[in-house]
Biopython code that builds the backbone (N, CA, C, O; Angstrom):
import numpy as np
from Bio.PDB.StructureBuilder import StructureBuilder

atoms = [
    (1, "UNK", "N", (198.956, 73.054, -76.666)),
    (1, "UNK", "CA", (198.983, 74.112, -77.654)),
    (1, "UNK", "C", (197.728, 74.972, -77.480)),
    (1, "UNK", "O", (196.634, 74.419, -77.583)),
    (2, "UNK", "N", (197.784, 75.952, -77.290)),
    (2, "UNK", "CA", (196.898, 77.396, -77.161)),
    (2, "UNK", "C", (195.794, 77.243, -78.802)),
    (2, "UNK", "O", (196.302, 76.942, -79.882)),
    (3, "UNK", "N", (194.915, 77.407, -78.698)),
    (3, "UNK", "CA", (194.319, 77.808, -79.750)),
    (3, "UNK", "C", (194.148, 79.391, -80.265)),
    (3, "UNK", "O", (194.097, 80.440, -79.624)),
    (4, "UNK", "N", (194.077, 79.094, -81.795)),
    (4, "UNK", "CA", (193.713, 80.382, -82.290)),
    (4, "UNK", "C", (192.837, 81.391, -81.917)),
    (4, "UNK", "O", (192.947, 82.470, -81.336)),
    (5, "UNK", "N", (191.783, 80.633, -82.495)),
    (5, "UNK", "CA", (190.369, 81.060, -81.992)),
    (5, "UNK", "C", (189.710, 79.735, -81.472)),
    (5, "UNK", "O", (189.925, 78.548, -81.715)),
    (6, "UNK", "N", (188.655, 80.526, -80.506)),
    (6, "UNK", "CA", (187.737, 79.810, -80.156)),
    (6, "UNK", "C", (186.130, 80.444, -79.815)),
    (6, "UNK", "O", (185.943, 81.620, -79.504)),
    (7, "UNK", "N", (185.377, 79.735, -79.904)),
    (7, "UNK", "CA", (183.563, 80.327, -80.152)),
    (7, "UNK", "C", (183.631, 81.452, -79.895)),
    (7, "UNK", "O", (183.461, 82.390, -80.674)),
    (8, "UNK", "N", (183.995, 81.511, -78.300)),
    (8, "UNK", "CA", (183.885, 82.562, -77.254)),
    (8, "UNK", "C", (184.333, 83.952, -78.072)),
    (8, "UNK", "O", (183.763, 85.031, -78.235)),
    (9, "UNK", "N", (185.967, 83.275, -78.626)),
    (9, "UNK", "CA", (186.324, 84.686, -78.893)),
    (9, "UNK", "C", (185.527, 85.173, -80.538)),
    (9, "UNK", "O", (185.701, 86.336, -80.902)),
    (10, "UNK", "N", (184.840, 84.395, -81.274)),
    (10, "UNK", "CA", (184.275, 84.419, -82.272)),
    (10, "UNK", "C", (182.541, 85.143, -82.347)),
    (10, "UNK", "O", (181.860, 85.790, -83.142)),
    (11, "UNK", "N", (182.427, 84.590, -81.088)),
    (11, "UNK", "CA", (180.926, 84.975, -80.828)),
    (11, "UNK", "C", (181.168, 86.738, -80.173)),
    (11, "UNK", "O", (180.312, 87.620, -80.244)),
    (12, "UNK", "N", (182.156, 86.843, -79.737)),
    (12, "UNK", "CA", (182.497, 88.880, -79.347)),
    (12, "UNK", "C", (182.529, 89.683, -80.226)),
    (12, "UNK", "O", (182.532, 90.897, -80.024)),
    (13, "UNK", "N", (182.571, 88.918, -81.818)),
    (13, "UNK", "CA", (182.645, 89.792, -82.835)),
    (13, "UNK", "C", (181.565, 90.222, -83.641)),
    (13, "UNK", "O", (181.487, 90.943, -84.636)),
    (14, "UNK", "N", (180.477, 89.377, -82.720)),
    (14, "UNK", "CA", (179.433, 89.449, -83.441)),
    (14, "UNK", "C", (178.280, 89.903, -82.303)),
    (14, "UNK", "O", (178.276, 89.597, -81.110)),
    (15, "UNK", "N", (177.141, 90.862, -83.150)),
    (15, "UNK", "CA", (176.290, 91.518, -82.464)),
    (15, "UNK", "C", (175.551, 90.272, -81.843)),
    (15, "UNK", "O", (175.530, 89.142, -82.331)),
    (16, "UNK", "N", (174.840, 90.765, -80.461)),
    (16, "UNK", "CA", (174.395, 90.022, -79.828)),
    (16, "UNK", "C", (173.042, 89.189, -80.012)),
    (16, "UNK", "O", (172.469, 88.613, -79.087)),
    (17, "UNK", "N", (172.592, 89.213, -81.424)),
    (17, "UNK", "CA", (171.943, 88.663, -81.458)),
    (17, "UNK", "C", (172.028, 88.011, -82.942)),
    (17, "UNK", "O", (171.224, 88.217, -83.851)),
    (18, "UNK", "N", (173.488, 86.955, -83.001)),
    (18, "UNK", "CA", (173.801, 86.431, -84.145)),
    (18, "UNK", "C", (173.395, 84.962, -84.184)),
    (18, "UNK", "O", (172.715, 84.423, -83.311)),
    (19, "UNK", "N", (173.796, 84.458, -85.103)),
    (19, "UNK", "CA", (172.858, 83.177, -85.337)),
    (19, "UNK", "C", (174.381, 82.366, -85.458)),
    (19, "UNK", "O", (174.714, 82.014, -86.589)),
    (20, "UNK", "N", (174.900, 82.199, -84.810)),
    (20, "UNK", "CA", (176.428, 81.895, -84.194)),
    (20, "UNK", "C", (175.851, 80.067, -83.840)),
    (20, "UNK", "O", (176.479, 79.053, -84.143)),
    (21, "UNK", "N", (174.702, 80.129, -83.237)),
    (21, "UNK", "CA", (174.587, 79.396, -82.341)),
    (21, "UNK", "C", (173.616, 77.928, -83.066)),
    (21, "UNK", "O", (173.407, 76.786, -82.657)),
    (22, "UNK", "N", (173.086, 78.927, -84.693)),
    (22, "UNK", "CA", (172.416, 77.805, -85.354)),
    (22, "UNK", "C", (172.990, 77.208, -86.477)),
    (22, "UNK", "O", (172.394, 76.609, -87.372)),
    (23, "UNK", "N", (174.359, 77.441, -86.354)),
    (23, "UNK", "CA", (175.312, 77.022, -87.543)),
    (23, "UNK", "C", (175.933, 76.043, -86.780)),
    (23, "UNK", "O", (176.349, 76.144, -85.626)),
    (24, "UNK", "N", (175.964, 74.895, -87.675)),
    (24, "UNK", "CA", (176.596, 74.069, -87.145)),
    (24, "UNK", "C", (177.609, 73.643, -87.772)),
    (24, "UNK", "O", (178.018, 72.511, -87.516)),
    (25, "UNK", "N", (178.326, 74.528, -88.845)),
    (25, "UNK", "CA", (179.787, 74.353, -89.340)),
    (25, "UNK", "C", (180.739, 74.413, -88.334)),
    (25, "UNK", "O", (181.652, 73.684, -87.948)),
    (26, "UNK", "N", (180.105, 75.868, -87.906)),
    (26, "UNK", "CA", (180.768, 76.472, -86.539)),
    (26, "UNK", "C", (181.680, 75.619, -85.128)),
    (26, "UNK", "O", (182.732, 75.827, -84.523)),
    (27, "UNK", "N", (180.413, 74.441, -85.065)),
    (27, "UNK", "CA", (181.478, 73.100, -84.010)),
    (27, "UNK", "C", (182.039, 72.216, -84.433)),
    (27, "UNK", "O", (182.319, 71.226, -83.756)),
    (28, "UNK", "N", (182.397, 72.389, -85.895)),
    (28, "UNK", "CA", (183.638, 72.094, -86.247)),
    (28, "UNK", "C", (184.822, 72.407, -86.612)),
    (28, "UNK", "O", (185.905, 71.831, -86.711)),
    (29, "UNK", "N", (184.261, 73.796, -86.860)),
    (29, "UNK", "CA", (185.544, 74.572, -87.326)),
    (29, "UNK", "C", (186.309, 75.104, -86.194)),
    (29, "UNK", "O", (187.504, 75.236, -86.460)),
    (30, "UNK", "N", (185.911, 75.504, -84.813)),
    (30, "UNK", "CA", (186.221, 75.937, -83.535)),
    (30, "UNK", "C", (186.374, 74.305, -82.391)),
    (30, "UNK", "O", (185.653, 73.318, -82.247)),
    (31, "UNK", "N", (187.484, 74.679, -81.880)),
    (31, "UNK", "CA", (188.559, 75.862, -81.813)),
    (31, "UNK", "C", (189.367, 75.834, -82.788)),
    (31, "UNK", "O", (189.157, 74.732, -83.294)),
    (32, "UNK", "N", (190.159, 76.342, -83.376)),
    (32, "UNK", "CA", (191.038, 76.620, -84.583)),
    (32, "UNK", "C", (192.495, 76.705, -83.727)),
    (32, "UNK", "O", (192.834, 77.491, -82.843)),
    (33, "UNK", "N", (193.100, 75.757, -84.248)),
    (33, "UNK", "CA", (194.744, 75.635, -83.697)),
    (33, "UNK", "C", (195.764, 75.732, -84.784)),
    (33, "UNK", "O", (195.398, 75.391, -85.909)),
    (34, "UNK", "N", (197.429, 76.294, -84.551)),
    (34, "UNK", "CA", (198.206, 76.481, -85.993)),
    (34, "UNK", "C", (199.068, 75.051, -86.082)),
    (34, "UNK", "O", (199.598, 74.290, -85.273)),
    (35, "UNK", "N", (198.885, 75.133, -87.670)),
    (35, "UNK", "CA", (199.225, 73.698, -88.210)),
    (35, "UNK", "C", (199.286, 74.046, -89.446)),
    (35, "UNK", "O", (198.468, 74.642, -90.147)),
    (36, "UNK", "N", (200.543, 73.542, -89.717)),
    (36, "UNK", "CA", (201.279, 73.725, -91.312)),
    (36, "UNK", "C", (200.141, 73.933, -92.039)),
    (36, "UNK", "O", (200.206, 74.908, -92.788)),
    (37, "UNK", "N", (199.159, 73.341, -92.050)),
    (37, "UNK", "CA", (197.949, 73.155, -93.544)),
    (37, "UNK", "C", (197.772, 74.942, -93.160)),
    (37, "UNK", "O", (197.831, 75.796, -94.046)),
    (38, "UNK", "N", (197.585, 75.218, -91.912)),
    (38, "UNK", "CA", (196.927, 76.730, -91.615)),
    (38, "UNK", "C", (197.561, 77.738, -92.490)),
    (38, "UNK", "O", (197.134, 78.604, -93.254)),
    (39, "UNK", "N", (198.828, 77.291, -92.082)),
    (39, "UNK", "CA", (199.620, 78.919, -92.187)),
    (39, "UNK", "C", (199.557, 78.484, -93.786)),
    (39, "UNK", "O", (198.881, 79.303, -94.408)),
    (40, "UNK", "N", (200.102, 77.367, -94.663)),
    (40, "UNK", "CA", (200.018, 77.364, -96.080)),
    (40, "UNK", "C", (198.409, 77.801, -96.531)),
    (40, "UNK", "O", (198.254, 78.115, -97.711)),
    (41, "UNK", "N", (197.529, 77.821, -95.862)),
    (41, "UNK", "CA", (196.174, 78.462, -96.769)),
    (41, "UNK", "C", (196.423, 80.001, -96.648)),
    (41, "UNK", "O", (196.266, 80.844, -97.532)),
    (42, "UNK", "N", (196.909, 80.213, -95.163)),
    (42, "UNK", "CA", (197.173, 82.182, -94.787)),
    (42, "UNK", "C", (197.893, 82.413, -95.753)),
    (42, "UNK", "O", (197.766, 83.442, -96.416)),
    (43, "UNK", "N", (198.913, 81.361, -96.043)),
    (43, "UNK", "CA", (199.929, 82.418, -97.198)),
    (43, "UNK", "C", (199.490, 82.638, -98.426)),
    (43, "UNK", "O", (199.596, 83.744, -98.957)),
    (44, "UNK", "N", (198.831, 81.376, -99.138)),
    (44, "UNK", "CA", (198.073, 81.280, -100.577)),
    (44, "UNK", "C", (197.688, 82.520, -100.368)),
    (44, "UNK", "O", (198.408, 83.345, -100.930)),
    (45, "UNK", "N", (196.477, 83.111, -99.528)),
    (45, "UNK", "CA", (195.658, 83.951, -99.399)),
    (45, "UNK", "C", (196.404, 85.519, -99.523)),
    (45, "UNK", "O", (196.075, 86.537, -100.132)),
    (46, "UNK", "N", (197.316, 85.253, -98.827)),
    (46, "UNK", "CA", (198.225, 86.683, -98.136)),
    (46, "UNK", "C", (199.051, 86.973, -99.820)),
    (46, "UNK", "O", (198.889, 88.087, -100.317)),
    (47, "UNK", "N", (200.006, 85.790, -100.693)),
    (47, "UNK", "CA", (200.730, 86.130, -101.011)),
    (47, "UNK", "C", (200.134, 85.858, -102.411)),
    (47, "UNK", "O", (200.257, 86.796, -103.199)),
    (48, "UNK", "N", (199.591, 84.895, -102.809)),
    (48, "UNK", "CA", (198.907, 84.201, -104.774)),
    (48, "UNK", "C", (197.449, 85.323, -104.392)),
    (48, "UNK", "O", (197.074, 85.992, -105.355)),
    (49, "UNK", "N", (196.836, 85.475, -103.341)),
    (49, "UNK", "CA", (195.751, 86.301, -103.392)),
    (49, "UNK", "C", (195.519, 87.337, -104.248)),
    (49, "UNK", "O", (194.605, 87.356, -105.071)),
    (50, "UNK", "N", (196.499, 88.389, -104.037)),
    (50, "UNK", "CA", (196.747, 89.559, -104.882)),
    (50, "UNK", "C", (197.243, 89.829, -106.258)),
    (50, "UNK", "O", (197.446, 90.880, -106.866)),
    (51, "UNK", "N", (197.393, 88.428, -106.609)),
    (51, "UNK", "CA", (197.698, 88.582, -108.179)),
    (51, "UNK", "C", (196.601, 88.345, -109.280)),
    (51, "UNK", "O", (196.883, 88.475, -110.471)),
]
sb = StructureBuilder()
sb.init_structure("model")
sb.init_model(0)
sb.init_chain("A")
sb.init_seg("    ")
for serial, (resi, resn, name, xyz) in enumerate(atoms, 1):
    if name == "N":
        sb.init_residue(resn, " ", resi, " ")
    sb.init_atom(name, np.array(xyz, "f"), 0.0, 1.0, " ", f" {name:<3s}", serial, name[0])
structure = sb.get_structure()
């Protein structure tokens, strides 16, 4: 299975001199793969968000 995201593509979004590298939530949360729990938080967010 392909991942979502991963550092690489996480660390391009950010100016080059981000602190990407002193967080260490970060190597756990990456790589990010889709899995039922995922898409049910995207939807909470997408669809109960706006009310």
């Amino acid at each position: 299975m392909l991942p979502l995201v991963t550092y690489s593509d996480l660390a391009k979004t950010y100016p080059k001199n981000n602190k990407l590298k002193f967080d260490n939530r970060v190597n756990s949360w990456l790589p990010l793969f889709p899995s039922p729990v995922l898409a049910g938080i995207v939807a909470d967010l997408m669809a109960d968000g706006n009310l």
